[in-house]
C-alpha positions in Angstrom: -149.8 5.7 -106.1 -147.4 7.3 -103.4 -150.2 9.7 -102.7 -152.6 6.8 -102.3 -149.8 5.4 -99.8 -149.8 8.4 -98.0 -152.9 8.1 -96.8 -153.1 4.6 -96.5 -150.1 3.6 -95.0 -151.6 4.8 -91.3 -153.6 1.7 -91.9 -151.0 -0.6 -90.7 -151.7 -0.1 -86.9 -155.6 -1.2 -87.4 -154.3 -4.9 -88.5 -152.8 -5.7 -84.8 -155.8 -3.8 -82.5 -157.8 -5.6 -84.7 -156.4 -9.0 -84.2 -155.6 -8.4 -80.0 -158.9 -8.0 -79.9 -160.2 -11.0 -81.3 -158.3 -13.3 -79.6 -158.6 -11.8 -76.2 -162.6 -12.1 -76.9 -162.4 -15.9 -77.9 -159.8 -16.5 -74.6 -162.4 -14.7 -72.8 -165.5 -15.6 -73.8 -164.6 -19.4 -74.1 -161.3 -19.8 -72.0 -159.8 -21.7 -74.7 -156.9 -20.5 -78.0 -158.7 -22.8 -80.2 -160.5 -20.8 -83.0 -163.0 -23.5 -83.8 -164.9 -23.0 -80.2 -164.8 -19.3 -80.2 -168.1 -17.4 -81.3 -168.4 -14.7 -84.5 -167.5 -11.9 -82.9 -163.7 -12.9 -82.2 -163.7 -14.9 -85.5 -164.8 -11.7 -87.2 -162.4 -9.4 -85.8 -159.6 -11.8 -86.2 -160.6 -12.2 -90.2 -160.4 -8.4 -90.3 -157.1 -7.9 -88.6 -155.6 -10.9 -90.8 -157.1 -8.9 -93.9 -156.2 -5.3 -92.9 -152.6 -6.5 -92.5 -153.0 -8.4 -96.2 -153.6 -5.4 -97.8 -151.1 -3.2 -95.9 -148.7 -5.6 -97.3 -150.0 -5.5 -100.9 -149.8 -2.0 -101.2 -145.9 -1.9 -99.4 -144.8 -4.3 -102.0 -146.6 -1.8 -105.3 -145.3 1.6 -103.8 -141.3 1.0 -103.3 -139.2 -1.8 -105.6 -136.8 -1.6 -102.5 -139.4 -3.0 -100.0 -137.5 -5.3 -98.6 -134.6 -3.7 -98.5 -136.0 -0.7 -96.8 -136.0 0.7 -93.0 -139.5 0.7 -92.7 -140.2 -2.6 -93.7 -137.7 -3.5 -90.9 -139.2 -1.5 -88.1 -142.8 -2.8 -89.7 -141.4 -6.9 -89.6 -140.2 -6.0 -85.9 -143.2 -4.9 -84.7 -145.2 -7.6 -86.3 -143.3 -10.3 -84.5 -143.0 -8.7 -81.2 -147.3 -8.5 -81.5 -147.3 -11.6 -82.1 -145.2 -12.9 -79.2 -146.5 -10.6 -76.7 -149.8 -12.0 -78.1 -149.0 -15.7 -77.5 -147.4 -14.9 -74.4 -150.8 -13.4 -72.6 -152.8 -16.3 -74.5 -150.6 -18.8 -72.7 -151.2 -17.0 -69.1 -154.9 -16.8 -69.9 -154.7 -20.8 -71.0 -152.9 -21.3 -67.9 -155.1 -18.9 -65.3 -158.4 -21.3 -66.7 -156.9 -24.5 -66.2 -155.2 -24.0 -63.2 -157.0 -21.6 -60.9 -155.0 -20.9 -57.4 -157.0 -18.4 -55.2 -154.3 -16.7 -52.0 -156.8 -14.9 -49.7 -155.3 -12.1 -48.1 -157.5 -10.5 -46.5 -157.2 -10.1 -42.4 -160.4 -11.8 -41.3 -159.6 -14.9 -44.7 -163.1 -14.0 -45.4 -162.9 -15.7 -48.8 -161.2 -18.9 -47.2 -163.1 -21.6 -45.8 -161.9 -23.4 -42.4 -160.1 -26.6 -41.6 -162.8 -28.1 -40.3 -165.1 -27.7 -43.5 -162.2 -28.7 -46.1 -161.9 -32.1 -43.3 -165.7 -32.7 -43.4 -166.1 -32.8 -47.6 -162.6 -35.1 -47.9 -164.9 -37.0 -45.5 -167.7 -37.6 -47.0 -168.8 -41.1 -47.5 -171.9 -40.2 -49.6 -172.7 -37.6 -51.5 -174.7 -34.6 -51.2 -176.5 -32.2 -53.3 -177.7 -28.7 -52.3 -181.0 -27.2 -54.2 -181.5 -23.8 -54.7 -184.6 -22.8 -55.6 -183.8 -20.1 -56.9 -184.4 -18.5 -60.4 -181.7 -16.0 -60.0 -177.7 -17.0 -59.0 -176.0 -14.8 -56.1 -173.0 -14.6 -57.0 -171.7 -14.4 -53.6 -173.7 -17.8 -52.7 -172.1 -19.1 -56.4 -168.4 -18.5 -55.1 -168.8 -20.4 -52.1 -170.6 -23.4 -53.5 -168.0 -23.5 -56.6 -165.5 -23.5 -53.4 -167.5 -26.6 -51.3 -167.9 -28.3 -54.9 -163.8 -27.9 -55.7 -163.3 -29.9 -52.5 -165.5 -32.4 -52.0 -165.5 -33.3 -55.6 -167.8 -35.4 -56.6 -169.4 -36.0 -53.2 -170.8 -32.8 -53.2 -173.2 -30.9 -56.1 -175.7 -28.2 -56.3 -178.1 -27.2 -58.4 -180.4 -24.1 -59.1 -183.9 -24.8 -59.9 -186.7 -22.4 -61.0 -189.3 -23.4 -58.8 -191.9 -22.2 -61.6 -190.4 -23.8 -64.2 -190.3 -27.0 -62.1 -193.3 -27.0 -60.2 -193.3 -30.8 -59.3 -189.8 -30.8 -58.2 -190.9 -27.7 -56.1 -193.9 -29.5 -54.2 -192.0 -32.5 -54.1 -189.2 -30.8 -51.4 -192.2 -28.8 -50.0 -190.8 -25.1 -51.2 -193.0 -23.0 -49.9 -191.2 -19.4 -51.3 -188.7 -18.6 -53.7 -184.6 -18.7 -52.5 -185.5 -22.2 -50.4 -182.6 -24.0 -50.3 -182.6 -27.7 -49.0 -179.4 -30.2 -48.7 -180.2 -33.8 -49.8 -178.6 -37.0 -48.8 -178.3 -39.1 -51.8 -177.9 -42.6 -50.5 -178.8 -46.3 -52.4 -181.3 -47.1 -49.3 -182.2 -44.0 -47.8 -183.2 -40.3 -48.9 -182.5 -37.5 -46.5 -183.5 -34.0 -46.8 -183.1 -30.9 -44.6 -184.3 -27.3 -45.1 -181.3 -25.6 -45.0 -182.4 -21.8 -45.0 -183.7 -19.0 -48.0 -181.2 -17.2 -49.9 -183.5 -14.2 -50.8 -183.5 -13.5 -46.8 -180.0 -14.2 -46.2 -176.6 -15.1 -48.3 -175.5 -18.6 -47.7 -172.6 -18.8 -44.8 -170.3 -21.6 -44.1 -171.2 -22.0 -40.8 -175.3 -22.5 -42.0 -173.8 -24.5 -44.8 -171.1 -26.5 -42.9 -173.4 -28.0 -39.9 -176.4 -29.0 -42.0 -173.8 -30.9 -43.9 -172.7 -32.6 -40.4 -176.6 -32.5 -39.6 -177.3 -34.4 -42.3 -175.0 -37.5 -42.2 -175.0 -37.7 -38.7 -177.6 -41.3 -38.0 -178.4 -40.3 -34.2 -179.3 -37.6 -31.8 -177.8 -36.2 -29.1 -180.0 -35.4 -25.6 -179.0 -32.1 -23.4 -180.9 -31.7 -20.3 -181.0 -28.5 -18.8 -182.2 -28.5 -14.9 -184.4 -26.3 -13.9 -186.3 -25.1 -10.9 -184.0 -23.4 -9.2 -183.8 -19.6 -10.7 -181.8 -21.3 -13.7 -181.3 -19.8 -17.4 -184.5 -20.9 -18.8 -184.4 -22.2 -22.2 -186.7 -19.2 -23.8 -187.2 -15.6 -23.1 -185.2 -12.9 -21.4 -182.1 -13.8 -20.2 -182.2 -17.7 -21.8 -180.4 -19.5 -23.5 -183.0 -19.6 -27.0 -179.9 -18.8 -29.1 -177.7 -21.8 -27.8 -180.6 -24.1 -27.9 -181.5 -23.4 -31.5 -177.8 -23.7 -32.2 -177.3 -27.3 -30.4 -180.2 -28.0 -32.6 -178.8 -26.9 -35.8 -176.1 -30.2 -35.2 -178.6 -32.5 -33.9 -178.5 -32.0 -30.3 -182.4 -32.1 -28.6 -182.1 -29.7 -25.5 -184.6 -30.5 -22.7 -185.9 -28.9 -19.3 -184.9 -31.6 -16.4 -186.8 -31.2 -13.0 -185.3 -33.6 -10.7 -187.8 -32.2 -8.1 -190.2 -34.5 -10.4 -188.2 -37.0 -10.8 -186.2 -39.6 -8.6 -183.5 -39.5 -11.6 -181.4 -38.3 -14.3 -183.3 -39.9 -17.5 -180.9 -42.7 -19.0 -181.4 -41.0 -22.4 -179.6 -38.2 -21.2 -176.9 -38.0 -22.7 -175.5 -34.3 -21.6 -177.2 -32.5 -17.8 -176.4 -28.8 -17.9 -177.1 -26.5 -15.2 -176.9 -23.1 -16.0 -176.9 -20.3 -13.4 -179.2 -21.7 -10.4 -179.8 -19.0 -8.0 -181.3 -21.3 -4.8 -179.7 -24.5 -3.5 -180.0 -28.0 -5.1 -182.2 -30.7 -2.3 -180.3 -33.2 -1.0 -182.3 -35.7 -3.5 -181.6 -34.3 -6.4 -177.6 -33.7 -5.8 -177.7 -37.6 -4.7 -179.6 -38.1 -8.3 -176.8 -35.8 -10.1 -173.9 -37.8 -8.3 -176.0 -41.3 -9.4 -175.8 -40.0 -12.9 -172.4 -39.3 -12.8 -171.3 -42.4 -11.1 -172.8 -43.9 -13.9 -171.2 -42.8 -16.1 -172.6 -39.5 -17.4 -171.5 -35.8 -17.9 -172.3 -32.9 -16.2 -171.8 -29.2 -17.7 -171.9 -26.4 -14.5 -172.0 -22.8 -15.2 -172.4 -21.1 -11.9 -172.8 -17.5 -11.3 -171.0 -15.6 -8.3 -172.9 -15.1 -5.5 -174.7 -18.0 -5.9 -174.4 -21.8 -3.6 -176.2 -24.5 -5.9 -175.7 -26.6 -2.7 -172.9 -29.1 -4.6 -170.3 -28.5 -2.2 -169.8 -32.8 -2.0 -170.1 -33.6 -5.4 -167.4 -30.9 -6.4 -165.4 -32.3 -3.8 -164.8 -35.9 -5.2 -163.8 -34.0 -8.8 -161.4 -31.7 -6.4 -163.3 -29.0 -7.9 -164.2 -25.7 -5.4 -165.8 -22.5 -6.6 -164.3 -19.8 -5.3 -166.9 -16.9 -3.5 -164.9 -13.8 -4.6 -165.7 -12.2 -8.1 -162.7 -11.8 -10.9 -161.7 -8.2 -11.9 -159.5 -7.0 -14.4 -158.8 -3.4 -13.9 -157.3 -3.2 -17.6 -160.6 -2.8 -18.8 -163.0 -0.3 -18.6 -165.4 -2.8 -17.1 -163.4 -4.8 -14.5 -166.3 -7.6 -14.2 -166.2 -8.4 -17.8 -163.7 -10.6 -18.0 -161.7 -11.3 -21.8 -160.3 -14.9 -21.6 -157.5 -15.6 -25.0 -155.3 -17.9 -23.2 -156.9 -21.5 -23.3 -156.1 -24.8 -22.3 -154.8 -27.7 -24.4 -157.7 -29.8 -24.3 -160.6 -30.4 -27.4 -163.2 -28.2 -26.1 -160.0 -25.0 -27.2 -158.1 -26.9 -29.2 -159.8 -24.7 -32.2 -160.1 -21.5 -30.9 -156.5 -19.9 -31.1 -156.2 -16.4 -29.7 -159.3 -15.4 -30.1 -161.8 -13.7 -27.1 -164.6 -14.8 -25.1 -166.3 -12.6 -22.4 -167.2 -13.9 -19.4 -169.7 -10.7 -18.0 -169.6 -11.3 -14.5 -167.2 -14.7 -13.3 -166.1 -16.2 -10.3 -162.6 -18.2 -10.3 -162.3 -22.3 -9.7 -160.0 -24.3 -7.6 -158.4 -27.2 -8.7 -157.2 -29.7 -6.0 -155.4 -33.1 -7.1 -157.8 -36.1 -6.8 -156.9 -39.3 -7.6 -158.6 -41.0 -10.3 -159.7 -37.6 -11.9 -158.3 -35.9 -14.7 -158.4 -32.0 -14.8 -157.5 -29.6 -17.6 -157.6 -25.9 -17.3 -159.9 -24.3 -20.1 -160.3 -20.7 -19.3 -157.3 -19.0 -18.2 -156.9 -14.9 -17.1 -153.7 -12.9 -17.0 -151.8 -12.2 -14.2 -151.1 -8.7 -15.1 -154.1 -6.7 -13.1 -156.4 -9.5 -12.4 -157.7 -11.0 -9.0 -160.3 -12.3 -7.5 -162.0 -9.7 -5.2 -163.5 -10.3 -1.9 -164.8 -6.8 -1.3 -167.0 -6.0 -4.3 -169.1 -3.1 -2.5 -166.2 -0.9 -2.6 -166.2 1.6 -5.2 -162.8 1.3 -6.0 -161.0 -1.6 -6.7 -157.8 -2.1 -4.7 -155.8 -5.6 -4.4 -155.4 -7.1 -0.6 -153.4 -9.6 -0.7 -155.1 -10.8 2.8 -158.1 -11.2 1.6 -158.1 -11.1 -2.4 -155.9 -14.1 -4.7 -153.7 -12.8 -7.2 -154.1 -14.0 -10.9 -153.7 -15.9 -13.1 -157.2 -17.5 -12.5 -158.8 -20.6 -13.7 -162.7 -19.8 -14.7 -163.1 -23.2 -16.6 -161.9 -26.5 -16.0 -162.8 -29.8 -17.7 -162.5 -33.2 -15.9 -162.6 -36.8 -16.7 -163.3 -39.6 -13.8 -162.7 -43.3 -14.4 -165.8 -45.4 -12.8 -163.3 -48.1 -11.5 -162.3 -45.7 -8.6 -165.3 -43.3 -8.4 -164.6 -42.4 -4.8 -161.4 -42.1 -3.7 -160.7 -40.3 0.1 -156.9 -42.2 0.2 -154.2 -41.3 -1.8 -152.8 -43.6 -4.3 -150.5 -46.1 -3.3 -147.1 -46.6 -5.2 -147.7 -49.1 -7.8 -144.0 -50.0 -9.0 -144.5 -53.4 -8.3 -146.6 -53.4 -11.5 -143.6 -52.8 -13.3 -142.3 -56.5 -12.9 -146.0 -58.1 -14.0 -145.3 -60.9 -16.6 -145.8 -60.7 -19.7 -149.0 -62.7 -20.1 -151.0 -59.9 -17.8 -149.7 -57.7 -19.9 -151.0 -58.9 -22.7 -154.4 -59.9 -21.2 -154.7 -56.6 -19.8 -154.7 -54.7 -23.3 -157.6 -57.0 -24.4 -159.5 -55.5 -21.8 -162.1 -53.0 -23.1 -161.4 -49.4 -22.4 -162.5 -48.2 -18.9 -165.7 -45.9 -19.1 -165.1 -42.7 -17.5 -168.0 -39.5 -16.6 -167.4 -36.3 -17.4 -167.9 -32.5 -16.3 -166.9 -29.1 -17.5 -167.2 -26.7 -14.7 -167.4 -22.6 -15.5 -167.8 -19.9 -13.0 -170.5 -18.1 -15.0 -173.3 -18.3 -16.9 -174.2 -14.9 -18.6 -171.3 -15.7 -20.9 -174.0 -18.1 -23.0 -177.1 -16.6 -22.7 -178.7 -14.5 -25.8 -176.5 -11.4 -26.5 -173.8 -13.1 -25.0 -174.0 -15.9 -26.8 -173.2 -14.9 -30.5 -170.7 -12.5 -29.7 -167.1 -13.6 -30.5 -165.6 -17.2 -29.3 -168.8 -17.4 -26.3 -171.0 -19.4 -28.2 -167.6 -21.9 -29.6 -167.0 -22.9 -26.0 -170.3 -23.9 -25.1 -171.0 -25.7 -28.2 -167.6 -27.5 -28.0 -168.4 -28.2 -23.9 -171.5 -29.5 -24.9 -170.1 -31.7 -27.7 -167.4 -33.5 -25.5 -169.2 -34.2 -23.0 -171.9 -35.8 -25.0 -168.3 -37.8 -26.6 -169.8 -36.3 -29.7 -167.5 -36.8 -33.2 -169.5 -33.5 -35.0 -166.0 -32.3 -36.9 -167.2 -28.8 -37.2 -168.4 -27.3 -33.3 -166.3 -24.8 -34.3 -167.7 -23.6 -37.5 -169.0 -19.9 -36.5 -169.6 -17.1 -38.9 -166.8 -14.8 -39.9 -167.1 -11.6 -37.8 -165.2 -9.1 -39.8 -162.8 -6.2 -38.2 -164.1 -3.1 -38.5 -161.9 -0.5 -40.3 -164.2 2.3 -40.5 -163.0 5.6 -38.8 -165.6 7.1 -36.5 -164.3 11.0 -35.8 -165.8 13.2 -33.6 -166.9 16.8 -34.5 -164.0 18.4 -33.0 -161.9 15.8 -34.8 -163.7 16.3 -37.8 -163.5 20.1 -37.4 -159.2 20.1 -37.5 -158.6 17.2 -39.7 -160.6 19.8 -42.3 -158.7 22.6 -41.4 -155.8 20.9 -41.6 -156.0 19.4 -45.1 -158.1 22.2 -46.4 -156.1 25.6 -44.9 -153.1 24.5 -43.1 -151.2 22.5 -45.1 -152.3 24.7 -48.5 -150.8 27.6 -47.0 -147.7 26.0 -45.5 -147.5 25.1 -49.0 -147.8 28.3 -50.4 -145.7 30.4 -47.8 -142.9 27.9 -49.0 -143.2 29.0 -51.9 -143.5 32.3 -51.2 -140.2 32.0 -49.1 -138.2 30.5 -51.9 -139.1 33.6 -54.1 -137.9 35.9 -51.9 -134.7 34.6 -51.4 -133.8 33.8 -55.1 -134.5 37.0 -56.3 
């Protein structure tokens, strides 16, 4: 018997692998300690752990009659128990880690983090919404980020992947025309929305693509930008344009249109936004009349105007105390001193959401502000003082500050303004209301029941390249147009500032002389430093 025991007694150590691994394949394969829901294979192993340990035991108790009294069976007993609490202890942090799942992103760029904005818009949402994939195959990227949207909008939001050859009617019915078509659907009690939303075998799903069909979606009406043309202005399609900020203004429900007031005595009264982007000749006197019309009545004007260039608006700048200045911003801290890098912004909607990140202004001219009463102004685009002017002389090849001729920085290249229509035109300044102070408390009272006073609008920028395609998608550009755009159509669209992530770039680019030493440095210098070290120490102990 003790020679049987001498060659089974080894078998003791089986009875715990045995048994770790079938409960961490139940807690794995169905997240849950309960032996009734796990499958065969961590049953099985379980069974064969419990009985390997059974007949370890059996054959301890035949081959000594002092067992229990012994030190193995001591050591053995300790070892038992401490499996076992070890094992309950990771049981109970796998039970915990399924039931409670807390995700801390710590990347840089919080690429696995969704923003404010879209955590806002599905705590928001007053009906639900469900997002078909049809799509035989899950992405598992795609999967994260829709288990993400679904964690917090609950209920209000689903999605669903549908073999579109398995499901052929459902298919036809949402007009899929290739596999990966994904389409959002508005499930409401009267009406039935759906939007085409893009094709995941093309391209992964992104917030940003995700977020505004959402806010496309639920949003009941649409939004008119007219852009003026006729005068050498960005045209809506083809080199130089502005196709990419067009199909992005359409993407949250904004219709962009060309305006020709040469054509036309007036703004339309569906216009809800006028842009003018970059003319290069000078407006007619009919159609800045038209323009200041518009605004008198109420509407909102978005100017981007290049340097060099007189769009002829001299007198309807001056009622907004607005003057663009004729001399070009530099920043000598940059290699290119035209391209301008704007990260200080003002407190105002259209940057409330932008932080510290850059925009790029290619080629900018600065704006003067001048107190007007009746008119609001805030400061959007601000430049250092450090190095920047604006420059008067710009065919000089080098760039040299006069302070005769040149204005020191900081520089305003956007401002955005607000008029109230009760004092449209004001040429006096205001007189001292503290008389108003002593009003009774009956015109007080009937003066808050008055409705709100409507007021026009304009966002004035000294350049235009900064939102035309190339321009447009690179960094914060395309934010502060689409955020310009959206308060001055007095739009509530929660996520203008929904962008892609644009990751930082870690990658180390070495040239072929730095290539060259950081090889012979790793490769021969620093091996035989090592070795003449060691060479050294020999010497000396011997």
């Amino acid at each position: 018997m003790k020679k049987i025991w001498n060659y089974l007694k080894y078998i003791f150590w089986l009875a715990p692998v045995l048994i770790v691994a079938g409960i961490a394949a139940g807690v794995l394969e169905t997240g849950s300690l309960s032996p009734a829901a796990w499958g065969p294979l961590p049953l099985g192993l379980l069974i064969a752990g419990m009985a390997v340990l059974g007949f370890w035991l059996l054959l301890k108790i035949a081959s000594a009659e002092s067992f229990w009294n012994s030190r193995s069976t001591s050591a053995g007993a300790n070892a038992i128990i401490s499996t076992i609490a070890v094992l309950l202890i990771v049981a109970m942090i796998n039970l915990l880690a399924v039931r409670y799942q807390v995700e801390i992103d710590l990347t840089e760029d919080q690429r696995f983090t969704v923003a404010l904005e879209t955590k806002q818009l599905l705590h928001n949402l007053s009906k639900p919404v469900k997002l078909w994939i049809f799509s035989p195959q899950a992405n598992p990227q795609d999967e994260e980020l829709l288990k993400n949207y679904q964690n917090l909008g609950g209920d209000r939001f689903n999605f669903e992947y549908v073999d579109p050859y398995s499901r052929p009617g459902l298919a036809s019915e949402f007009g899929v025309t290739e596999v990966g078509d994904v389409y959002l659907e508005l499930l409401s009690p009267n009406s039935q929305r759906r939007e085409f939303v893009g094709n995941v075998t093309r391209k992964p799903l992104s917030e940003s693509q995700l977020t505004n069909s959402i806010v496309l979606i639920k949003s009941d009406c649409t939004t008119l930008v007219y852009f003026l043309q006729g005068h050498g202005e960005r045209p809506l399609e083809g080199r130089g344009g502005l196709s990419q900020a067009v199909r992005s203004l359409k993407q949250k429900n904004f219709i962009s249109q060309p305006l020709n007031l040469a054509q036309r005595k007036a703004v339309p009264e569906d216009a809800d936004v006028v842009a003018i982007a970059g003319p290069e000749r000078e407006l007619l006197p009919e159609e800045v009349a038209a323009l200041e019309d518009y605004l008198d009545g109420g509407g909102s004007l978005l100017l981007a105007i290049d340097p060099f260039q007189n769009p002829g608006l001299d007198s309807l700048l001056r009622k907004w105390g607005v003057k663009l200045d004729d001399r070009v911003a530099v920043d000598i801290n940059r290699r290119l001193p035209t391209m301008i890098a704007i990260a200080d912004y003002g407190d105002h909607p259209i940057t409330e959401n932008l932080g510290n990140g850059f925009s790029f202004y290619p080629l900018a001219r600065s704006i003067e502000i001048t107190k007007v009463p009746g008119v609001q102004e805030t400061p959007l685009l601000l430049t250092v003082e450090e190095g920047v002017w604006a420059e008067s002389d710009t065919k000089s090849q080098e760039l040299e500050f006069d302070p005769k001729s040149d204005r020191q920085g900081p520089l305003i290249l956007g401002v955005a303004l607000t008029r109230s229509l009760n004092n449209p035109e004001v040429t006096e300044p205001e007189t001292d209301t503290s008389e108003d102070v002593t009003a009774s408390p009956e015109t007080d009272a009937s003066a808050e029941k008055e409705p709100p006073i409507p007021i026009a609008r304009m966002v004035a920028i000294g350049d235009s390249e900064f939102a035309i395609d190339g321009y447009f998608g690179q960094q914060l550009n395309g934010d502060v147009f689409l955020n310009a755009i959206g308060w001055l159509a007095d739009s509530d669209a929660e996520t203008f500032s929904i962008r892609p992530k644009e990751f930082t770039n870690r990658r180390i680019i070495l040239t072929d002389n730095q290539a060259i030493i950081l090889f012979l440095t790793s490769v021969a210098i620093v091996p035989l430093l090592g070795f003449l070290t060691a060479g050294t120490l020999w010497l000396l102990r011997r």
